[in-house]
C-alpha angles and dihedrals in degrees: 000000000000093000091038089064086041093060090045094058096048092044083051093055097042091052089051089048098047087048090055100048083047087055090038092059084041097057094042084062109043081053093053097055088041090058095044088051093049096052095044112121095190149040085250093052090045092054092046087059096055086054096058107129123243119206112207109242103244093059081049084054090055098041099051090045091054087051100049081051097056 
């Protein structure tokens, strides 16, 4: 029983980990086309900020994992 509490415990903390790393990308991004927003002089550059492209988090995850391999 013990190690199963024990699992448990470590499946618990990696979740929370992997949630914040998830939020944490999020938020990056969400910064980055504010900002952008925020800077644009005109109607084009604001529209160029509403097209930045936002890669979901888990195809981040494989591309920087294919790049730390290489």
């Amino acid at each position: 029983m013990k190690h199963f509490r024990n699992a448990l415990v470590v499946i618990v903390a990696l979740s929370a980990v992997a949630c914040t790393n998830k939020s944490m990308y999020q938020f990056g991004k969400n910064y980055q086309k504010n900002e952008c927003i925020k800077e644009a002089k005109t109607a084009w550059q604001l529209e160029e900020c509403d097209k930045l492209e936002t890669v979901p988090f888990e195809d981040y995850q494989k591309q920087k994992k294919e790049v730390e391999q290489d």
